[in-house]
C-alpha positions in Angstrom: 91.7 121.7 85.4 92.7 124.8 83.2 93.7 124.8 79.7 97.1 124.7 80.1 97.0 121.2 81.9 94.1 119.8 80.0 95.3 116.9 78.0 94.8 117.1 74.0 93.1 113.8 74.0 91.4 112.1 77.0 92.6 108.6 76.7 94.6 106.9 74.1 94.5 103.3 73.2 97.1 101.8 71.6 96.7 98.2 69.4 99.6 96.2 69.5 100.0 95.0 65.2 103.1 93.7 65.4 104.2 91.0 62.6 107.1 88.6 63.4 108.8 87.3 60.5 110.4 84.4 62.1 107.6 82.6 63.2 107.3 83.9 66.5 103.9 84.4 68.1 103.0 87.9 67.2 99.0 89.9 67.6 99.3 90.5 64.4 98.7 86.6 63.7 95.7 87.2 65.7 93.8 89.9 63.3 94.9 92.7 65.4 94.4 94.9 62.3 90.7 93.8 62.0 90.6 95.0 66.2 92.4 98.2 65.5 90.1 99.2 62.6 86.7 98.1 64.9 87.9 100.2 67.7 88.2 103.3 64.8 85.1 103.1 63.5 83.0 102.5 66.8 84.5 105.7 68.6 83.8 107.6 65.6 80.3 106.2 65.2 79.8 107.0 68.5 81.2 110.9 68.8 84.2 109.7 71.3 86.7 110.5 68.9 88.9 113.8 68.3 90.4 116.2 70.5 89.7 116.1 74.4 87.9 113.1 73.8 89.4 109.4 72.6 92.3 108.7 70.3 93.0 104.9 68.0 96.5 104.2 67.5 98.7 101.6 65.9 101.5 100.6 68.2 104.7 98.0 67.3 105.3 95.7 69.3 104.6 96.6 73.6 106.2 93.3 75.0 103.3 91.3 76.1 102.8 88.8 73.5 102.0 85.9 75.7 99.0 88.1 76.6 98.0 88.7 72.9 96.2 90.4 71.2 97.1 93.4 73.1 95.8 96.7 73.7 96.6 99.6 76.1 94.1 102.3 77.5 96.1 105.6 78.5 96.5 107.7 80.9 94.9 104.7 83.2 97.5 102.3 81.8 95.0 99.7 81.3 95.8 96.5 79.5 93.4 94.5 77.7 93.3 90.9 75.8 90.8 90.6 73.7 89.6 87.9 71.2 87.0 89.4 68.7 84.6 92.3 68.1 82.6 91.8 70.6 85.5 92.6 73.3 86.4 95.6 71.4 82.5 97.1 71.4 82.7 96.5 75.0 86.5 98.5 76.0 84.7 101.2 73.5 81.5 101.4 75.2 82.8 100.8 78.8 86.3 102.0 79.1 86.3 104.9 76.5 83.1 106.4 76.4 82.1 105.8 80.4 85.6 105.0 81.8 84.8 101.6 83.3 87.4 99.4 83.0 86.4 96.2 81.5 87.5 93.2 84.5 87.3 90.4 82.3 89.4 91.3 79.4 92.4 92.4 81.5 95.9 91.6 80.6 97.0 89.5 84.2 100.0 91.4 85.2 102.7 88.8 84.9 102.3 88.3 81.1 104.9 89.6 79.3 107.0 88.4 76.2 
């Protein structure tokens, strides 16, 4: 791949923290901040993070609540449900640092809103 068509970052996961106001179920309501931050701090702890390597963002709302919490590992499209630390430590060391998709926390692809 030449630098021209080398992508600044070599995946991209996005954390769904969206709050809903009106009671709705939302991944916020399921300490998707707390998920989001554990994610941040383990790819920095472990090197993956900065450019050509991993990037953390926040994300509103990506239409999958039934599946939530949500998260989404790009350019592979990957979407995960996880539940606590434990799941994020795994997508970090798995998915983003080796690129092994992690089976068991996948998002089934019928769950949407």
């Amino acid at each position: 791949m030449s630098e021209e068509t080398r992508p600044y970052y070599e995946r991209h996961i996005f954390f769904c923290l969206n709050q809903r106001d009106n009671g709705d179920t939302s991944c916020a309501q399921y300490r998707a901040q707390e998920a989001f931050d554990r994610c941040k701090s383990q790819t920095k702890a472990l090197g993956l993070s900065g450019a050509g390597k991993v990037r953390v963002n926040k994300a509103g709302c990506l239409d999958r609540c039934a599946g939530g919490p949500i998260a989404v590992v790009y350019p592979e499209a990957v979407w995960y449900s996880y539940v606590d630390e434990h799941d994020i430590d795994e997508i970090v060391q798995s998915h983003l640092r080796d690129g092994v998709v992690v089976q068991r926390l996948l998002t089934p692809a019928d769950v949407g809103r």
